[in-house]
C-alpha positions in Angstrom: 8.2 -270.2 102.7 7.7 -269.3 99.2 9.6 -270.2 96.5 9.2 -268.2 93.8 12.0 -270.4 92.0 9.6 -273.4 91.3 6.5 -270.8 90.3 5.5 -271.4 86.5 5.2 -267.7 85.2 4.1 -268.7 81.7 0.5 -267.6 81.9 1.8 -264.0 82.5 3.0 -264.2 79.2 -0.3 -263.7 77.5 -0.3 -260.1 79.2 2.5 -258.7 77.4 0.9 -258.4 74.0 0.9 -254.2 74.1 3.8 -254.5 76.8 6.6 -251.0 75.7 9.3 -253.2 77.0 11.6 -251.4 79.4 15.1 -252.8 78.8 17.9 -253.1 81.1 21.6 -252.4 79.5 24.7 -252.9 81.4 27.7 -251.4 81.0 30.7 -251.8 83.2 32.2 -248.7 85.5 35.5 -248.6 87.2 36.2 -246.9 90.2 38.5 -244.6 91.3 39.1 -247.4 93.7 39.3 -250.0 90.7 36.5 -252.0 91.9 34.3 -252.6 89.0 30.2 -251.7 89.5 27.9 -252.9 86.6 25.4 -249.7 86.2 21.8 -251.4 84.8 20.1 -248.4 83.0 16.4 -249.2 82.4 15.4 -247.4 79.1 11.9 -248.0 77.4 13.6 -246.2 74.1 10.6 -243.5 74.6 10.9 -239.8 76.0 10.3 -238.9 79.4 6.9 -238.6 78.0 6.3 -242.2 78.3 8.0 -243.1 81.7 9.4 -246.7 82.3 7.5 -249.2 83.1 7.6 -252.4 84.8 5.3 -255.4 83.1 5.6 -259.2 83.0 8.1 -259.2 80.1 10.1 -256.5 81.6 10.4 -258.1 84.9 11.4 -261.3 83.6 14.0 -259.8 81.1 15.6 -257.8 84.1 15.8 -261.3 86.3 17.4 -263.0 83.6 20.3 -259.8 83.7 20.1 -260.0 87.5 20.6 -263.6 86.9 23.7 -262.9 84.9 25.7 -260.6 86.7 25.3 -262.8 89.5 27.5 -265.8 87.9 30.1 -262.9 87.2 30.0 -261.8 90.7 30.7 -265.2 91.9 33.3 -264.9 88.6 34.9 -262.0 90.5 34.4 -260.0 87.8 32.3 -257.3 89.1 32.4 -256.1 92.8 28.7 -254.3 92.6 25.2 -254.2 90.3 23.4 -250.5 90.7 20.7 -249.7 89.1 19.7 -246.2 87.7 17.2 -245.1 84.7 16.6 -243.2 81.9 16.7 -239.2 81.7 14.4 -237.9 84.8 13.3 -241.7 85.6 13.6 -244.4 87.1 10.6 -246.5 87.1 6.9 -245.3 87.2 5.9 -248.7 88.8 4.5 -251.4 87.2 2.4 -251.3 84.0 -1.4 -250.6 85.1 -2.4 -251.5 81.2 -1.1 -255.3 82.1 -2.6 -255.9 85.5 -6.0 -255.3 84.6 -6.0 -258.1 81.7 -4.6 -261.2 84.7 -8.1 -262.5 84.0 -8.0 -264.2 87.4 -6.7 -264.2 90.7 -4.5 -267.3 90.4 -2.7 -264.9 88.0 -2.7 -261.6 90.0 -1.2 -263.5 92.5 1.8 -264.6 90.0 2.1 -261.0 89.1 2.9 -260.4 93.1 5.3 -263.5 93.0 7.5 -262.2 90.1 7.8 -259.1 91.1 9.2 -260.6 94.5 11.1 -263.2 92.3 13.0 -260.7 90.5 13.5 -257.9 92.9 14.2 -260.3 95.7 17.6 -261.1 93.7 18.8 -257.4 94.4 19.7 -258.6 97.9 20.9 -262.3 96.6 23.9 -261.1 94.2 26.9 -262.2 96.1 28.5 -258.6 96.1 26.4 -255.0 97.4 23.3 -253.3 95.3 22.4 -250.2 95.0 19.9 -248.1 93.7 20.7 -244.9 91.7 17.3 -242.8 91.9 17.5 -240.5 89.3 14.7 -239.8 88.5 10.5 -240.2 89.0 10.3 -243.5 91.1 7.0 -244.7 92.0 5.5 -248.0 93.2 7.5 -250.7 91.5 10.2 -247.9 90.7 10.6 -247.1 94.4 10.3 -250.7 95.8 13.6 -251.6 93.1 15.7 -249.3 95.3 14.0 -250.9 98.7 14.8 -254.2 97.8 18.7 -253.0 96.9 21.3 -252.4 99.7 22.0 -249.2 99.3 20.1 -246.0 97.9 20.9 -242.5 96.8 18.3 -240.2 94.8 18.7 -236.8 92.7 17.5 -233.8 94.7 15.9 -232.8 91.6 13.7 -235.9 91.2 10.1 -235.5 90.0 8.9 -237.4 92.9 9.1 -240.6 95.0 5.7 -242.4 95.9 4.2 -245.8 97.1 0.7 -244.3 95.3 -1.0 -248.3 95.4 -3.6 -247.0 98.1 -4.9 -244.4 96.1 -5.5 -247.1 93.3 -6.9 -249.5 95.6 -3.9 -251.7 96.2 -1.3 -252.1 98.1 2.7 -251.8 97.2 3.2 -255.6 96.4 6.6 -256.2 95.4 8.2 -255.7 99.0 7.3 -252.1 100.0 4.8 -253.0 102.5 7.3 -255.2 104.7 10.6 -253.1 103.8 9.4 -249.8 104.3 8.3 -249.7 108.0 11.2 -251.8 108.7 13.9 -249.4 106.7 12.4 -246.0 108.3 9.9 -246.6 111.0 6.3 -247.5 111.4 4.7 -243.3 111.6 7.0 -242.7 108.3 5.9 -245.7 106.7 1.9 -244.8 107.7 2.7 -241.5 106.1 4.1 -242.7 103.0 2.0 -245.4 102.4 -1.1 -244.8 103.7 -1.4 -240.8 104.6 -0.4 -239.3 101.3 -1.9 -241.7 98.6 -5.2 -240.3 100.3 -4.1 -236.8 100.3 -5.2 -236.7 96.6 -2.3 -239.1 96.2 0.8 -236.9 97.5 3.9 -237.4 96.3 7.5 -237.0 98.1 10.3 -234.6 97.6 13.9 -236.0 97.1 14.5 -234.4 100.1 11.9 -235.6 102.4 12.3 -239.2 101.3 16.3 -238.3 102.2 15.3 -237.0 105.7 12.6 -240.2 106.2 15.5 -242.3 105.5 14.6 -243.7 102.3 17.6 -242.5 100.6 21.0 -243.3 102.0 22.6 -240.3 100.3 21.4 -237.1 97.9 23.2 -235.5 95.6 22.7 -232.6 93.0 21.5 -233.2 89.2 24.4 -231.8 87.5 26.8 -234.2 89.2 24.0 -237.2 90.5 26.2 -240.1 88.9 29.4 -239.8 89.1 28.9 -238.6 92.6 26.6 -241.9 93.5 29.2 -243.8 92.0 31.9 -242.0 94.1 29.5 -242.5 97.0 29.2 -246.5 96.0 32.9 -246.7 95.8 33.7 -244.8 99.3 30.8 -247.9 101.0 32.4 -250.6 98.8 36.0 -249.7 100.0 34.9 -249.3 103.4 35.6 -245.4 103.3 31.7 -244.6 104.1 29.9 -246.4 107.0 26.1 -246.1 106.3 24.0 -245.4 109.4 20.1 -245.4 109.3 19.1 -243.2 112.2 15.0 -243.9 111.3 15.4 -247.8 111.0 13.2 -249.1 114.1 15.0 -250.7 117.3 13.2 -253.4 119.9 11.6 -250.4 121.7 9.7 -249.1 118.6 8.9 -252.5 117.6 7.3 -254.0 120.7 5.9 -250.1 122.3 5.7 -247.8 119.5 4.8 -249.5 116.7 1.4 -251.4 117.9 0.1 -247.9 119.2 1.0 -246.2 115.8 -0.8 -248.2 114.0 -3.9 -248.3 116.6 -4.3 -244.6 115.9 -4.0 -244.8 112.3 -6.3 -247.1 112.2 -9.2 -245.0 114.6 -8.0 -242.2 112.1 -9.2 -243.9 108.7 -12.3 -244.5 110.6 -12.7 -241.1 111.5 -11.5 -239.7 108.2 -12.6 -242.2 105.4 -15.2 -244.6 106.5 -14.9 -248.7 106.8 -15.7 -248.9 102.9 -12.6 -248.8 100.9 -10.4 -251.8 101.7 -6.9 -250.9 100.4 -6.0 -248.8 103.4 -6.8 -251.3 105.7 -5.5 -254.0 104.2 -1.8 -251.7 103.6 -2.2 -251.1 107.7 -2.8 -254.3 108.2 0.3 -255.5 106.0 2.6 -252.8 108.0 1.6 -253.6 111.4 2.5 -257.1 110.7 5.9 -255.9 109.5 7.2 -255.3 112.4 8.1 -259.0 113.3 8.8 -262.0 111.4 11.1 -262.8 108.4 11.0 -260.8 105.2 9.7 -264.2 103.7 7.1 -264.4 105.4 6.4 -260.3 104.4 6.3 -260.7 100.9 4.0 -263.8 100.9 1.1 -261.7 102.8 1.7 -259.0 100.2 1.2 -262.0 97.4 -1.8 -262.7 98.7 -3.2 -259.0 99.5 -2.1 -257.9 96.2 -4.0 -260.8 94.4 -7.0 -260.1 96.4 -7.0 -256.3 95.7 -6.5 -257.0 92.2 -9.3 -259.0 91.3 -11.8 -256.8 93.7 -14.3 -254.1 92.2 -12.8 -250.9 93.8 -9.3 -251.7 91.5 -11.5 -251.8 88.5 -13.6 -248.9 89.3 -10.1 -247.4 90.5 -8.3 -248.1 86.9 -11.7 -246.6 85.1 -11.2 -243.6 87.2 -7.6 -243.5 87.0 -8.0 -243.9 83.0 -10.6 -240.9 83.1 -8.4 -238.2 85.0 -4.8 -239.4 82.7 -6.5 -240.0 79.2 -9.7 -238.0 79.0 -9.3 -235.0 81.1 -6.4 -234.4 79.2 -8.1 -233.8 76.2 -11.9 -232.6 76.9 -14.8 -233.4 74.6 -16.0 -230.9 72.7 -12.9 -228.7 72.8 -13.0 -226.2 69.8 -9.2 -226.4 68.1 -7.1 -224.3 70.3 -6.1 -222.3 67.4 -8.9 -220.5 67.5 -8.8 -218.9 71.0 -7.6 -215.4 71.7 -4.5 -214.4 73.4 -4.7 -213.7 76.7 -2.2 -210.7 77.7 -4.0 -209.1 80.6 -7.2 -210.3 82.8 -9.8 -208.5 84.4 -11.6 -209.7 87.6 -14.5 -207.7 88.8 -14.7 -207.3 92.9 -12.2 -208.1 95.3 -13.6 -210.1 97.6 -12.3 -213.6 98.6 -13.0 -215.5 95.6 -12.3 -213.1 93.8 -8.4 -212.8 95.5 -8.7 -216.4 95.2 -9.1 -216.0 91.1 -6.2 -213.3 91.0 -3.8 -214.9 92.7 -4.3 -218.2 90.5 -4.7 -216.2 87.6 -1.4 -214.2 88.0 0.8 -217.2 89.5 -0.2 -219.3 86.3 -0.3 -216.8 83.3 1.8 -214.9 84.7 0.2 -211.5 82.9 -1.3 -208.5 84.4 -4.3 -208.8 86.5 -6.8 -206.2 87.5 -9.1 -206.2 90.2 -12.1 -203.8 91.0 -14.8 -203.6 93.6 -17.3 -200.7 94.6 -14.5 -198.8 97.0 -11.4 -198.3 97.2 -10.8 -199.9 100.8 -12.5 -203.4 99.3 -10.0 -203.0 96.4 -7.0 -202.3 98.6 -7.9 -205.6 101.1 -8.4 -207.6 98.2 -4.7 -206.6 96.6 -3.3 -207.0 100.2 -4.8 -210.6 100.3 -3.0 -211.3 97.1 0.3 -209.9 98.1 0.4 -211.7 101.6 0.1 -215.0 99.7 2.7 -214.1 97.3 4.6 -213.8 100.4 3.5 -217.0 102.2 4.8 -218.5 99.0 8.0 -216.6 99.2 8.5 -217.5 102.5 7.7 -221.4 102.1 10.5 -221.3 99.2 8.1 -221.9 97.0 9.3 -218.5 95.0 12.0 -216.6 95.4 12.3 -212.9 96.0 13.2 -211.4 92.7 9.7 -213.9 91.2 7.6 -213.1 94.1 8.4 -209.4 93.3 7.4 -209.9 90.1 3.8 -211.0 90.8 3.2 -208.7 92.8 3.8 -206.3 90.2 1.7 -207.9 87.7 -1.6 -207.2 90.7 -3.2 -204.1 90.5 -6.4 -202.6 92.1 -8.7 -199.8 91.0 -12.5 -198.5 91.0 -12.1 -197.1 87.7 -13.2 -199.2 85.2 -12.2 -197.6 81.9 -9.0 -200.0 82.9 -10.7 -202.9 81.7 -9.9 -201.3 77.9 -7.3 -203.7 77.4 -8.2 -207.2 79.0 -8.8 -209.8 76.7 -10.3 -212.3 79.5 -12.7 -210.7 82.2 -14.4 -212.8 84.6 -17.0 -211.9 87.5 -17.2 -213.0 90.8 -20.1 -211.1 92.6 -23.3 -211.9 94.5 -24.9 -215.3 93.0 -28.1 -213.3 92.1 -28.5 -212.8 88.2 -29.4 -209.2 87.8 -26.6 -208.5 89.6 -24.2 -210.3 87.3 -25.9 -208.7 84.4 -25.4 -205.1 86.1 -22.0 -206.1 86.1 -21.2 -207.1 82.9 -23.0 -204.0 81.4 -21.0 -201.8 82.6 -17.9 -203.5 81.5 -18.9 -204.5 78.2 -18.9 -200.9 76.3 -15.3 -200.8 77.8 -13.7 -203.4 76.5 -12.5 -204.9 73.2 -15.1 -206.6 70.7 -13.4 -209.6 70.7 -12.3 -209.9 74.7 -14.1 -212.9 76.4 -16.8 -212.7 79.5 -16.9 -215.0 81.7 -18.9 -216.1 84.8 -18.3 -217.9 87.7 -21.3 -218.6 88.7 -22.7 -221.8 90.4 -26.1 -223.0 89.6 -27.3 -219.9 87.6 -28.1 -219.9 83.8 -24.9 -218.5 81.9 -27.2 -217.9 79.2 -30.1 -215.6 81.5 -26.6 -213.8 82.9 -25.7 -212.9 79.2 -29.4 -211.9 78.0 -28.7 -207.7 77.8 -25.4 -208.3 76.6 -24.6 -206.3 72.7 -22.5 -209.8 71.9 -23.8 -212.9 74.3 -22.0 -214.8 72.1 -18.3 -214.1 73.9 -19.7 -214.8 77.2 -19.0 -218.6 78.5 -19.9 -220.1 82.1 -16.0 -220.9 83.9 -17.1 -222.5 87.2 -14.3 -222.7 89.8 -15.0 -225.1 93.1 -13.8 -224.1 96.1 -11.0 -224.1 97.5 -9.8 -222.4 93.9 -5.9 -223.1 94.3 -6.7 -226.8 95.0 -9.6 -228.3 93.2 -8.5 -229.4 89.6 -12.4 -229.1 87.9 -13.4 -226.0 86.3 -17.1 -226.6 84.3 -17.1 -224.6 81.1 -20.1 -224.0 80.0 -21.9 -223.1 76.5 -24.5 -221.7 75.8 -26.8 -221.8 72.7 -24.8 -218.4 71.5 -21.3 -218.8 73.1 -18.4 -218.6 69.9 -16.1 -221.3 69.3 -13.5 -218.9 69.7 -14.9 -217.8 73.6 -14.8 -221.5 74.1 -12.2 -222.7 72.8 -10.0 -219.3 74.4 -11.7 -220.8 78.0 -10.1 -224.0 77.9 -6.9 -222.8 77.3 -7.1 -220.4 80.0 -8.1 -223.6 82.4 -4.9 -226.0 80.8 -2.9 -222.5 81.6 -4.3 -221.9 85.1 -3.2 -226.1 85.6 -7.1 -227.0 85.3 -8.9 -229.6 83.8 -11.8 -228.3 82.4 -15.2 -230.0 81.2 -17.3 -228.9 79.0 -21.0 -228.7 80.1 -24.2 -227.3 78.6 -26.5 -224.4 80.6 -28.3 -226.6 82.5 -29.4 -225.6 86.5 -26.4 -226.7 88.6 -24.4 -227.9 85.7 -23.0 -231.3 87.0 -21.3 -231.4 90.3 -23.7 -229.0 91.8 -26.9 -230.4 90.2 -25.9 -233.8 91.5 -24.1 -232.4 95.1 -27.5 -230.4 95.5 -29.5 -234.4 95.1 -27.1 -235.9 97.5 -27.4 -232.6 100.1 -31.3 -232.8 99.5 -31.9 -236.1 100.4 -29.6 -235.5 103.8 -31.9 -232.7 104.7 -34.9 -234.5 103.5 -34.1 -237.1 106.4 -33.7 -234.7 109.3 -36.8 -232.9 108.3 -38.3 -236.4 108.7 -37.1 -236.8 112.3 -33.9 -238.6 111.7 -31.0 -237.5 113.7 -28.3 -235.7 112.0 -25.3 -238.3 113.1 -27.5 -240.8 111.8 -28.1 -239.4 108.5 -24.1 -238.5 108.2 -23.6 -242.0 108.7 -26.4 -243.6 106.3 -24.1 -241.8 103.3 -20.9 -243.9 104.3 -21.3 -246.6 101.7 -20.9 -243.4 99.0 -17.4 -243.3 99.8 -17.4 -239.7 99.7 -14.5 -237.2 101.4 -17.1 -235.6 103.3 -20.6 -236.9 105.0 -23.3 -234.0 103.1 -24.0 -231.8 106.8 -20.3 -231.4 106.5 -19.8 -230.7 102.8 -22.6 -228.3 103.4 -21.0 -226.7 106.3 -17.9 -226.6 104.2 -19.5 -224.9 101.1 -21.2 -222.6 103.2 -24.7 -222.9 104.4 -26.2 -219.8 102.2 -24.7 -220.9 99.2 -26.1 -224.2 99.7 -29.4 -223.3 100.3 -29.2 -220.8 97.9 -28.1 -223.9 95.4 -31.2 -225.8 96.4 -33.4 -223.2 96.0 -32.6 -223.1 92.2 -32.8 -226.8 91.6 -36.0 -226.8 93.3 -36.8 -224.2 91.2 -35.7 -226.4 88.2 -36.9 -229.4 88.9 -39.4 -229.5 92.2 -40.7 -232.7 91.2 -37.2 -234.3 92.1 -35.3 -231.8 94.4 -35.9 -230.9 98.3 -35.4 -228.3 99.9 -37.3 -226.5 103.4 -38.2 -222.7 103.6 -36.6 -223.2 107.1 -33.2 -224.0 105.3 -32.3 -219.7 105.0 -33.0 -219.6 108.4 -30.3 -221.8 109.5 -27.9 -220.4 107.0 -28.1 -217.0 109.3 -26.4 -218.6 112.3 -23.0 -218.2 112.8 -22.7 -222.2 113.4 -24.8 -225.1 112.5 -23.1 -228.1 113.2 -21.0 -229.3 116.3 -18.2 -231.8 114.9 -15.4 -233.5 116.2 -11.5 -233.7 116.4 -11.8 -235.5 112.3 -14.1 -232.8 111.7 -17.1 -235.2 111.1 -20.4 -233.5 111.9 -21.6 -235.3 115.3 -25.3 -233.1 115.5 -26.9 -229.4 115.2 -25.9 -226.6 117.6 -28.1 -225.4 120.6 -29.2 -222.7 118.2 -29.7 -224.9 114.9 -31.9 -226.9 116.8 -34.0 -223.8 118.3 -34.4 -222.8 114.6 -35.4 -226.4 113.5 -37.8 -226.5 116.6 -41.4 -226.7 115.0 -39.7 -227.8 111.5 -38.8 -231.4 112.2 -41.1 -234.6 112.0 -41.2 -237.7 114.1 -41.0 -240.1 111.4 -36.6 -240.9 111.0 -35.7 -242.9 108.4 -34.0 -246.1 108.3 -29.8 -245.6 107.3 -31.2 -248.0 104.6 -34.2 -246.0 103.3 -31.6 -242.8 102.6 -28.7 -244.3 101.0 -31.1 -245.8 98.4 -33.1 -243.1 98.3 -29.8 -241.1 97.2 -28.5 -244.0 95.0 -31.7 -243.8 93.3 -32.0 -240.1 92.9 -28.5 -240.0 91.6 -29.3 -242.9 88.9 -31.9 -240.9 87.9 -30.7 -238.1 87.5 -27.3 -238.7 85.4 -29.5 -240.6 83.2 -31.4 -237.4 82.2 -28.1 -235.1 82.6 -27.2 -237.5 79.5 -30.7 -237.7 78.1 -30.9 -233.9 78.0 -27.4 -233.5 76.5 -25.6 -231.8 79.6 -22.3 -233.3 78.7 -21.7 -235.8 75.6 -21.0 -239.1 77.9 -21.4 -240.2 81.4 -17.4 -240.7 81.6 -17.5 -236.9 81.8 -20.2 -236.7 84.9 -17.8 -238.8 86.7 -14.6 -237.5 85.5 -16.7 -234.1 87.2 -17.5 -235.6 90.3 -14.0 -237.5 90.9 -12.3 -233.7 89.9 -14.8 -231.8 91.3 -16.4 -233.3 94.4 -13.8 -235.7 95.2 -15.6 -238.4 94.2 -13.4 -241.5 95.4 -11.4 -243.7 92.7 -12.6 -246.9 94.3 -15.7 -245.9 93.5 -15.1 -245.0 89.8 -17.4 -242.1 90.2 -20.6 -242.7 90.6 -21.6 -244.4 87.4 -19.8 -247.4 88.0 -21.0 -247.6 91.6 -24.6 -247.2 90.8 -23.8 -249.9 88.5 -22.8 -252.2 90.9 -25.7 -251.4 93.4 -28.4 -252.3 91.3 -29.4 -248.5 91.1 -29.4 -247.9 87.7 -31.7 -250.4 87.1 -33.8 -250.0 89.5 -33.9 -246.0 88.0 -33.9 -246.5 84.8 -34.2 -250.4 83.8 -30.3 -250.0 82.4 -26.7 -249.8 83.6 -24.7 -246.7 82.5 -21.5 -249.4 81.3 -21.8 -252.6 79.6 -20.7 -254.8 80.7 -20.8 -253.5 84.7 -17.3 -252.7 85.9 -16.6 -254.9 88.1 -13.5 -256.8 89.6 -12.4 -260.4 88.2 -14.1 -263.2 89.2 -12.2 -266.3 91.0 
């Protein structure tokens, strides 16, 4: 057994240079009861801009307070310790700045040991703890009120995570052993596991009530003084606690072991055998079920130290820096001051996307919106789309009636387009074919104000070519959405050689409105995520022209660590607009693209691909292999031969997106792809990882970073 005690934590102390030191003040409350809690408020002195956070000098300050109320427990001077936070916050875990400066694993591991050290003496006071979550509490915030006795939480909360998995850890200061054992193994999987790869979910103070997380819930206007009622009613025996989700011998020895069985054939399924936090976190919870707590948080020492050092945590923290830092303030952003004011918006057609784009559009802005197609019956399906998901909304409690009526209000539908006279931001979302597009805009253009912006959706086509008959090109700007609209965070904005500074810079503040981060990119054929999704969906085909069979080629992309294998991204973008994609980087660039004539031909089926229950792509349908019949070689490739092949292409190809000036720096390709394609975090992108698998320098003679992110070394 471990103990933490006899640990020297003195090299930690060369991490807390650029520590904001979250302090923890104690002030004495009596009860109605006259029992006397000491309330620890942890308070970095910052807004709720800057949440708490919990680094090495943090954590040993807040033992040395936990030491101290302990003597005046055993004093009899206080009968409880809670702990509680700042305005809206508990903790946001521990500081991600420090832990990627430990310089070695001997250290990691000591960052895992005093977090145990010091939360562990929660539970070793000598009178009750509990944990007053008031706030945002994730990772090291959450596990503070796991290791306590007893937890309430404000129903108004921000949100309540373990989020380690999505940053390719694991939650090392006692939330991988106290967790399962608090609520359950399947609520544990979900929390720790399920949701950090759900785009890293986050938990309502509600759910993490009804999980059992949370002893008690309360309102916001009165969250203390009724968790310090609640505290006094358990202290004075008044309140008996029961945990109706805490697991019994029968979960434990039938349930549990068969749980984690399926999660595990799950990640499998779902995300490949590549990134090792998942694993490792199941791994640490299935072991949970038995043994002491002791024992719990010495596996977590040693995962944590592991993780910590390994290459997917750096890529991870590059990522993670990419999407908090950088996507929040673009390159190449003109000043803000200079875009219009956007007090109506025009979409031209109705179809799905183009519902898609209203619904956003008016949700966000909240501002009229106006939709128009060739008929009246497209127009009134599209507006009917709309409204129905104002109402799923509604009905979710997502909005409430009087809101909901509102938007739907704020929708109309028309075929006359003299109504576009007063939009100030008009976007398209027609057939992908250019002279459509142009027909389009001019027809719209004479209608509306001088100074109202254009903008196109398109995906691959140049913005620039679309804009050629305009009177002023210069207002038109490319505003790439990815599909699905509501959900992907990307949108590309892109210039061209005659967009204004006030088109652009009015863009970007339509994407920070519409809860977007946008990128700027330069009129090149399939910008970035396409041009670079287009090399990766290439090279698949490329295969099973080749002879290689389809589950085989799925499979040979695996070390990519993408969402998706490419047959089923394809399947999932649609099969014409993939092919329709390839045909224009071929177009571009036939010297490095591939695509087969015999590509539109599958597009036409109703199916291409069989899959199965986790929707991975298992081989073609009867009638995608008719169509292939006469198409396919007899020469397969090895799984090797392809996923160089693509590593290659890829390294080749960013290098000239950022030889050819398509966005300033190569952070902003893989900010794109992480955004965009869903590009993993463990992978950094895909700079980092072509990095690391020698394929930049086999492209190019170079790496795109120097040094090479990688993990820590011994």
């Amino acid at each position: 057994m471990t103990n933490y005690d006899e640990i020297d934590f003195s090299p930690l102390t060369a991490l807390t240079g650029d520590e904001v030191i979250t302090h923890a003040r104690v002030r004495d409350v009596r009860l109605a009861s006259g029992k006397v809690i000491a309330l620890i408020t942890l308070d970095n002195g910052r807004d709720h801009t800057r949440p708490n956070t919990l680094g090495p000098a943090t954590m040993t300050a807040l033992g040395e307070t936990l030491d101290a109320l302990k003597e005046r427990a055993a004093a009899g001077e206080i009968d409880a310790v809670a702990v509680t936070g700042k305005q809206y916050i508990l903790a946001a875990g521990a500081d991600l700045s420090d832990i990627t400066k430990v310089g070695s694993k001997a250290n990691a591991k000591l960052v895992a040991q005093l977090g145990h050290k010091v939360f562990g003496k929660l539970g070793a006071l000598g009178v009750p703890s509990f944990a007053f979550v008031n706030g945002l509490a994730l990772g090291g915030g959450l596990e503070i009120a796991l290791n306590s006795d007893y937890r309430t939480v404000d129903a108004s909360a921000a949100a309540i995570a373990l989020p380690e998995v999505f940053l390719g850890i694991i939650p090392g200061w006692g939330g991988a052993y106290l967790l399962p054992n608090l609520i359950g193994i399947e609520n544990a999987l979900e929390v720790v596991i399920s949701n950090p790869l759900k785009q890293n979910r986050m938990l309502k103070p509600q759910q993490a009530y009804d999980y059992g997380i949370f002893d008690a819930i309360f309102p916001a206007a009165t969250y203390l003084e009724r968790s310090l009622a609640w505290a006094d009613g358990v202290l004075t025996g008044a309140i008996k606690v029961e945990r109706k989700n805490q697991p019994g011998k029968i979960e434990r020895t039938v349930k549990w072991p068969v749980a984690v069985k399926m999660a595990r054939g799950m990640l499998e399924s779902k995300i490949g055998t590549v990134p090792r936090s998942p694993y490792v976190a199941l791994d640490l919870l299935d072991k949970a079920r038995s043994g002491t707590k002791e024992e719990g948080f010495a596996r977590e020492d040693e995962a944590l130290a592991d993780l910590v050092t390994g290459d997917q945590f750096a890529a991870s923290m590059y990522a993670f820096d990419l999407v908090q830092k950088r996507a929040k303030r673009p390159v190449g952003a003109p000043d803000k001051a200079l875009a219009k004011k956007v007090t109506k918006v025009g979409i031209i057609g109705a179809g799905l996307m183009a519902s898609q784009f209203a619904l956003l559009f008016v949700r966000k802005l909240k501002v009229p919106v106006l939709i128009t197609d060739l008929d009246q019956a497209r127009v009134d399906k599209g507006v009917a789309y709309i409204h129905d998901e104002i109402g799923k909304l509604e009905a979710k409690g997502r909005l409430d009636g009087d809101a909901a009526n509102q938007l739907r209000a704020l929708v109309t539908g028309t075929t006359d387009k003299s109504r576009y006279a007063d939009c100030d931001f008009v976007i398209e979302a027609v057939f992908e074919e250019v002279g459509v597009k142009q027909a389009v805009f001019a027809e719209i253009e004479p209608i509306i104000a001088e100074d109202a912006i254009l903008a196109t959706n398109t995906s691959s086509l140049s913005v620039e070519e679309i804009g050629a008959k305009l009177a002023h090109p210069e207002r038109l700007v490319g505003f790439h959405f990815f599909n699905p609209v509501a959900v992907m965070p990307l949108i590309e904005i892109v210039k061209t050689p005659e967009t204004s500074d006030a088109a652009l810079s009015t863009a970007f503040v339509v994407a920070r409105g519409l809860g977007k981060n946008a990128v700027l990119t330069a009129d090149a054929p399939g910008f970035v995520v396409n041009r670079l999704l287009a090399k990766v969906m290439g090279e698949a085909a490329r295969a099973v022209y080749e002879g290689t069979p389809v589950a085989d080629v799925e499979k040979a992309f695996g070390p990519l660590g993408l969402p998706m294998g490419p047959f089923q991204l394809i399947d999932l973008v649609g099969w014409k607009v993939a092919a329709h994609v390839q045909d224009t980087m071929v177009h571009a660039f036939p010297d490095r693209f591939y695509a087969n004539e015999n590509f539109h031909q599958l597009a036409e089926l109703p199916q291409v691909v069989e899959k199965d229950k986790g929707g991975r792509v298992t081989g073609f349908t009867k009638d995608a292999q008719k169509a292939l019949k006469g198409h396919v070689g007899s020469s397969p490739a090895s799984a090797d031969t392809i996923l160089r092949r693509v590593q290659d292409g890829l390294a080749t190809e960013i290098k000239l997106m950022l030889d050819e000036g398509v966005v300033p720096e190569v952070e902003d390709i893989d900010l794109c792809l992480i955004l965009g394609a869903g590009w993993p975090f463990i992978d950094g992108g895909a700079s980092p990882y072509l990095d690391r698998e020698g394929a930049s320098e086999r492209a190019f003679g170079d790496t795109f970073h120097h040094p090479v992110i990688r993990g820590i070394a011994g």
